[in-house]
N, C-alpha and C positions, 0 to 999 in steps of 0.2 A: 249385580244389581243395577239396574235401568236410572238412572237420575235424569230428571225430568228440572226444567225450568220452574221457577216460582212462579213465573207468569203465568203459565199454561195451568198449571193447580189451583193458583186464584182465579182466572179465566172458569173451569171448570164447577167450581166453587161457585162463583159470579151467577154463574146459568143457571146453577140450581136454588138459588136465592132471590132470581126472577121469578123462577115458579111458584117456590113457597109462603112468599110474602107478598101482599097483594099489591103494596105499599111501600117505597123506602123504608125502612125503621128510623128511629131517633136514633135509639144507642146502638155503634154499633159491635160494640163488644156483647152485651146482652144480645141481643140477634145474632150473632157469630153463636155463642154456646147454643142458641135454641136451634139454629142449621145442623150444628155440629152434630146434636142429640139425636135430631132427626136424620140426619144421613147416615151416622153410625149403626144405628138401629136398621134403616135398610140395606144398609152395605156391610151388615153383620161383624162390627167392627167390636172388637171385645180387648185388643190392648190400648190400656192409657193413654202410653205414648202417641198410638196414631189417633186417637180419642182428640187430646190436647194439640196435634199437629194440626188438623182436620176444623178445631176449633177454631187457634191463630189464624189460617187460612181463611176462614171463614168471615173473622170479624173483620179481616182485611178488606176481603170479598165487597160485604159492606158498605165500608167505608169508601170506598174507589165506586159506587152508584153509579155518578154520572157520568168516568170516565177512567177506563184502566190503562194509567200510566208509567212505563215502566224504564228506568233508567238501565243502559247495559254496558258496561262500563269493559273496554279493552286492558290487554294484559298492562301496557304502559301509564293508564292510569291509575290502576289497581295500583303497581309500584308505589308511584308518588304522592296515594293516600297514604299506603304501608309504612312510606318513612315518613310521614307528619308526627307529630309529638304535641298531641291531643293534654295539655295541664290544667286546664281552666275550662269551667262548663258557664254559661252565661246565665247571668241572673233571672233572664225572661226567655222563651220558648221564640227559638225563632221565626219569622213568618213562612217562612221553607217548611218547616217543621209544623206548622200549624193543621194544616191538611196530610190527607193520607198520600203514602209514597211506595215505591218498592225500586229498590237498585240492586241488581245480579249482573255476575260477569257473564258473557256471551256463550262461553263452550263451558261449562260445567264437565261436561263429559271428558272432555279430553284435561281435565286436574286443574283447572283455573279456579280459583279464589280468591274471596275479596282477604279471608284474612283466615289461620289457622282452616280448620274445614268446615268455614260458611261461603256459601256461595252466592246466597240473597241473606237480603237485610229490608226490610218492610217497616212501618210503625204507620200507627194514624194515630190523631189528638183526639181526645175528648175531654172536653174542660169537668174539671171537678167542683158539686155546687156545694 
């Protein structure tokens, strides 16, 4: 099986969410499911699981509008996230954290990971009213 960058799927993603939308969206998780539906339906996508993958992608897609920015982190960095010891989550959402992100290791294909078998790690904010 072919594994593909995260970037390049949200990139891909991206472009088709130029077309469909005339507009940035507001939310962009509600926008990600309504991409998702509609590209599923034309790319005759009928399991869940790529349903739901194709979604997350999607809302990412999104979220990164004005610019897809991607972190690609080397095997030696990966390391020295790997033995950090993560105890304490912070009371408030960092400003890093604020905006949407995506950080993948560079060769996926050749067995790099950030941690067990993820290779990219994504999120975006949307504040809750």
């Amino acid at each position: 099986m072919k594994t593909f960058q995260a970037s390049t799927i949200t990139r891909v993603l991206f472009e088709e969410a130029l077309t469909f939308f005339p507009v940035r969206p507001l939310e962009a998780a509600e926008a990600g499911q309504e991409l998702a539906a509609h590209l599923g339906a034309c790319w005759g996508v009928e399991n869940a699981a790529s349903r739901d993958l194709i979604m997350v992608h999607a809302s990412l897609a999104v979220a990164l509008w004005e610019r897809l920015i991607v972190h690609r982190l080397r095997p030696a960095a990966v390391e020295q996230i790997q033995s950090c010891n993560f105890v304490r989550l912070p009371a408030i959402t960092p400003r890093l954290l604020q905006g949407a992100w995506l950080l993948e290791v560079c060769h996926p294909e050749r067995g790099e990971r950030l941690f067990g078998d993820t290779f990219a790690l994504g999120s975006f904010y949307e504040e809750q009213i």
